[in-house]
N, C-alpha and C positions, 0 to 999 in steps of 0.2 A: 274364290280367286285362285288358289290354289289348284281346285280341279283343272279350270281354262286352262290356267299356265301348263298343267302335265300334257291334256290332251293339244294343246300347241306345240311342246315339244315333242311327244309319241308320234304326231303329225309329220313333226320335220324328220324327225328319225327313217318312217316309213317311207318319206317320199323320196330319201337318198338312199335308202337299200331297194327303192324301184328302178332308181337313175341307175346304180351301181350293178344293176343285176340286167337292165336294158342295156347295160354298155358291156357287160361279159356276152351277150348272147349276137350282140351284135360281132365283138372279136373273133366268137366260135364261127358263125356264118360266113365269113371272110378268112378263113384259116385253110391252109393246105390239108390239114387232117379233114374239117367236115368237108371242101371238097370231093374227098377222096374216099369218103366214108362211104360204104358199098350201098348203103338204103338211099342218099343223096343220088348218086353216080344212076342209081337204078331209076329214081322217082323224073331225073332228068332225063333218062336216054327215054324210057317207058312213061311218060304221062298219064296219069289213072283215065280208064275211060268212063262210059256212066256205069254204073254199079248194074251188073242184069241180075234176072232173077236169080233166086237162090238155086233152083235147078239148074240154070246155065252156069253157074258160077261154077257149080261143084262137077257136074261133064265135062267141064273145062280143064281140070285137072284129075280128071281121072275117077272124081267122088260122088257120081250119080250111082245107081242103081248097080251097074254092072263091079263099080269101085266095092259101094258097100257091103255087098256078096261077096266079096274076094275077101274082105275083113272078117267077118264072119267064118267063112271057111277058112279061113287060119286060124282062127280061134278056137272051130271047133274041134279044127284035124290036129292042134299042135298047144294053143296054149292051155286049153284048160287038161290037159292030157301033161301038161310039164311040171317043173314045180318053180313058179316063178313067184317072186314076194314083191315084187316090183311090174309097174307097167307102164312104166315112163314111157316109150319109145310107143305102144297105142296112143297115149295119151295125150301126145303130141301132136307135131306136124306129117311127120312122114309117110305114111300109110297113102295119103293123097298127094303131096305133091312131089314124091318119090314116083310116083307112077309114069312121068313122060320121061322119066330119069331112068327107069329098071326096062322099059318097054323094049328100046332096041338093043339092049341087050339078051332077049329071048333069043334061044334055040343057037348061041354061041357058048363056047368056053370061059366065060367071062370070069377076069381075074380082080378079083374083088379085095380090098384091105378094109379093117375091123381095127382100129385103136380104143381099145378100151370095149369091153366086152360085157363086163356084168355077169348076168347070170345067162348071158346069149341070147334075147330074143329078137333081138334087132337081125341077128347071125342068123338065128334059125327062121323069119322073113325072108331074108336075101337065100338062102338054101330051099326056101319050099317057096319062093314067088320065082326063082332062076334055078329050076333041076339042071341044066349043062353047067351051070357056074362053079368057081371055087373061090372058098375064102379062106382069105390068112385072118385068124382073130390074134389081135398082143393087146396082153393087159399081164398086170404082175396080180392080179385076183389075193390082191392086199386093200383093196378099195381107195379111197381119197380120205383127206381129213376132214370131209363135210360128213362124213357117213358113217350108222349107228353100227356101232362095232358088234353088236348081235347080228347083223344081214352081213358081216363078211366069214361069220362062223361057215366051213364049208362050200365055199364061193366058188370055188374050182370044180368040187363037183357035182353044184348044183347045174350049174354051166357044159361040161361033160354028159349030164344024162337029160338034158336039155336038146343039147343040137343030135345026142343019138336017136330023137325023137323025130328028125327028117334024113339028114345023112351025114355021121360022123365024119366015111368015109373021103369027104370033100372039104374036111376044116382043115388046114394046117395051123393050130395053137403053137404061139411061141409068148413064154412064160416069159416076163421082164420086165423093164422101163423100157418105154414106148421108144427113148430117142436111142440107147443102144441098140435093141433090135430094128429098129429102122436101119440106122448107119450100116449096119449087115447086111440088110436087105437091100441098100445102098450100093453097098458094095458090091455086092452077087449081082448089080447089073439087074433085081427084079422090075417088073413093071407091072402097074393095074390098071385097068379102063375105071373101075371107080373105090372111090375112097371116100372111107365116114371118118372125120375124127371126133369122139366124142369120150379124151382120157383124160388126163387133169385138166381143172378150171383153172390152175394159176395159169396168170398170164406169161410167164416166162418159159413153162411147159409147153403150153398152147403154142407161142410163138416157134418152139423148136421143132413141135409136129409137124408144124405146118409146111415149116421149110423144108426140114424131110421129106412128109408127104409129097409135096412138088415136084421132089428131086424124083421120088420111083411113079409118077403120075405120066401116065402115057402119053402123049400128043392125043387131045382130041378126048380125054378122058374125063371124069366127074368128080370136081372133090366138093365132101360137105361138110362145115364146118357146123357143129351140133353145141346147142345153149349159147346162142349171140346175146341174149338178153342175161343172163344168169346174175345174181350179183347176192346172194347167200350167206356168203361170208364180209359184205360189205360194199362200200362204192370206192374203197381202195384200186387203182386201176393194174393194180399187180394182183388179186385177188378176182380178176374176171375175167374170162376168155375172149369176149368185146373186143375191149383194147387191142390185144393182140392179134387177131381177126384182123380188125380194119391196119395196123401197123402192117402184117405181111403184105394184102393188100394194096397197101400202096405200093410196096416193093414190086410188085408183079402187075401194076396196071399197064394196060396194052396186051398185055400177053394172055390174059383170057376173056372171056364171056361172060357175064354174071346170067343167072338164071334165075334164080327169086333170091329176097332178102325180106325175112321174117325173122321166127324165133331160130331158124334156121339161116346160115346163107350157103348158097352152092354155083356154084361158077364151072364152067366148061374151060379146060386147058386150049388156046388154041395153035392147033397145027400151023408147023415154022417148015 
């Protein structure tokens, strides 16, 4: 008798943390935030078409045969030639769907910003996939508090003899936090056609890159926000760059373009 009764009650228990959890999800749907949330906004303006083949899929962004050779040939001309402890940024997204992103910036001057730098190989891609380009890398090469404090032994000049591995000549490294060397670079009136942020996960960091980034973000130029999914340090929403993604985001809808919304999101500034 005893058992019934539990499983009667664990029953009722169950069936109100379903009501109660179908009634949050139902408020999140109906909310200004998922509105405006950049994977909503995208899945609404872009409807999935039918899924094509795996070949098409990846010619389509740049990751068929002539993609994968380009990969390769960086790897063999620069990474395994470097000394990198880290391969986040192969291991990622970029490589492919950075490609209709870097393309028309071939054989210009392209002024490229680097928040958050690492040991550079994201830096030393954008330098040996764009030889006319130049990059500003800013990172304070102190690392984040998610990260093993043996990989920030020497971090600056792992970094340093890293990007002398395509062309030093075209980095300009400014040593810091991301938001004071921004506001500078702010100031000086600089501007970039594209922009990676990829330097603290807190969200309140994230939040103030972003605004900055915008502010020296050319008309018509690329910013990419890097780790939308991230959550490491927890589901605290001060603790993930997410949040503050989609908060800027909203700040600024109308005023650009989205272009994909994955582990990545990156949107087009548009020309006023």
């Amino acid at each position: 008798m005893d058992l019934l009764h539990n499983l009667a009650s664990e029953n009722k228990r169950l069936k109100r943390e379903l009501t109660e959890a179908r009634q949050r999800v139902r408020a999140l749907e109906t909310s200004r935030w998922h509105r405006l949330n950049p994977r909503e906004r995208w899945r609404k303006r872009h409807p999935t078409p039918p899924m094509p083949d795996t070949a098409a899929r990846e010619a389509s962004v740049g990751a068929g045969p002539a993609g994968t050779a380009r990969l390769e040939q960086f790897r063999n001309e620069i990474v395994v030639r470097g000394t990198f402890t880290e391969d986040w940024f192969l291991r990622g997204q970029p490589m492919y769907s950075w490609e209709p992103l870097l393309s028309p910036l071939e054989g210009r001057t392209a002024r490229i910003l680097e928040i958050g730098s690492f040991e550079g190989m994201s830096a030393c891609y954008l330098l040996w996939r764009l030889p006319d380009a130049r990059v500003t890398c800013i990172d304070t090469f102190q690392g984040g508090i998610e990260q093993d404090v043996e990989l920030l032994s020497g971090l600056e000049d792992r970094f340093d003899a890293n990007v002398s591995l395509v062309d030093a000549s075209r980095v300009r490294k400014l040593v810091g936090e991301s938001q004071r060397v921004l506001l500078n670079l702010a100031g000086a009136d600089d501007e970039f056609d594209f922009v990676f942020v990829d330097g603290s996960h807190l969200a309140l960091d994230v939040l103030v890159d972003a605004a900055l980034s915008w502010r020296v973000l050319a008309q018509g130029g690329t910013l990419v926000f890097d780790d939308y999914d991230w959550a490491a340090l927890g589901d605290d929403t001060l603790l993930r760059p997410g949040p503050a993604i989609d908060a800027f985001l909203s700040l600024v809808v109308g005023k650009f373009e989205p272009i994909f919304a994955d582990r990545q999101i990156a949107v087009r500034k548009l020309v006023r």
